[in-house]
C-alpha positions in Angstrom: -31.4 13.4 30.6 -31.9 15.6 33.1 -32.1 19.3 32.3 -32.1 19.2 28.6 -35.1 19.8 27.1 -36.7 17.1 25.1 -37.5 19.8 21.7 -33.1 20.2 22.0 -32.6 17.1 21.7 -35.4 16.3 18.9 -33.8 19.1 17.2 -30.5 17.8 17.7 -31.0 14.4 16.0 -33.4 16.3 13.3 -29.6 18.3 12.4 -27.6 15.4 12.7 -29.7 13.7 10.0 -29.8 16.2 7.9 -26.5 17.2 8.1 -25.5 12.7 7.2 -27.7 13.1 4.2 -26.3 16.1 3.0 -22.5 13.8 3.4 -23.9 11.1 1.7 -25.3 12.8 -1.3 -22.2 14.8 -1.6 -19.8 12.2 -1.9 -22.5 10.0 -4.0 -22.7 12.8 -6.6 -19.4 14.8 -6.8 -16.8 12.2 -8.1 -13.7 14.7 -6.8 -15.1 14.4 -3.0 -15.5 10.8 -3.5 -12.1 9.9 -5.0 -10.2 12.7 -2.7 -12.3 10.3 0.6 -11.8 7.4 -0.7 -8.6 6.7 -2.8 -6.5 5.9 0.5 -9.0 3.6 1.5 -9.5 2.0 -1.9 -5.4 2.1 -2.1 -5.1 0.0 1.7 -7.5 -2.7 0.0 -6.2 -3.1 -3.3 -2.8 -3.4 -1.5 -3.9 -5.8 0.9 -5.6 -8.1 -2.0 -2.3 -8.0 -4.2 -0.4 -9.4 -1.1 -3.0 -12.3 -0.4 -3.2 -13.2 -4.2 1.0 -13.4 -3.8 0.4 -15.5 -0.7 -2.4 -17.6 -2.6 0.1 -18.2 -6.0 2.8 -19.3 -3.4 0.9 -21.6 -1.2 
């Protein structure tokens, strides 16, 4: 890219992994993070399998 420095953007990605680490061994390790991030998700699938496993007992 022209007119950024190369060191900014080595820096840049050195942050940005740092900073996905850091987000992964949050929500790996604090159970409260990981249920407050994922309990809508986990609720959408669990939802979505009781619905097929209706559909599946009616077929």
């Amino acid at each position: 890219m022209p007119g950024i420095p190369v060191a900014l953007l080595r820096n840049a990605t050195l942050f940005a992994a740092f900073g996905s680490m850091y987000f992964e061994i949050t929500f790996m390790s604090d159970v409260e993070h990981r249920q407050q991030f994922f309990a809508p998700i986990i609720d959408e699938v669990e939802r979505a399998l009781a619905v097929r496993a209706v559909y599946l007992a009616e077929r």
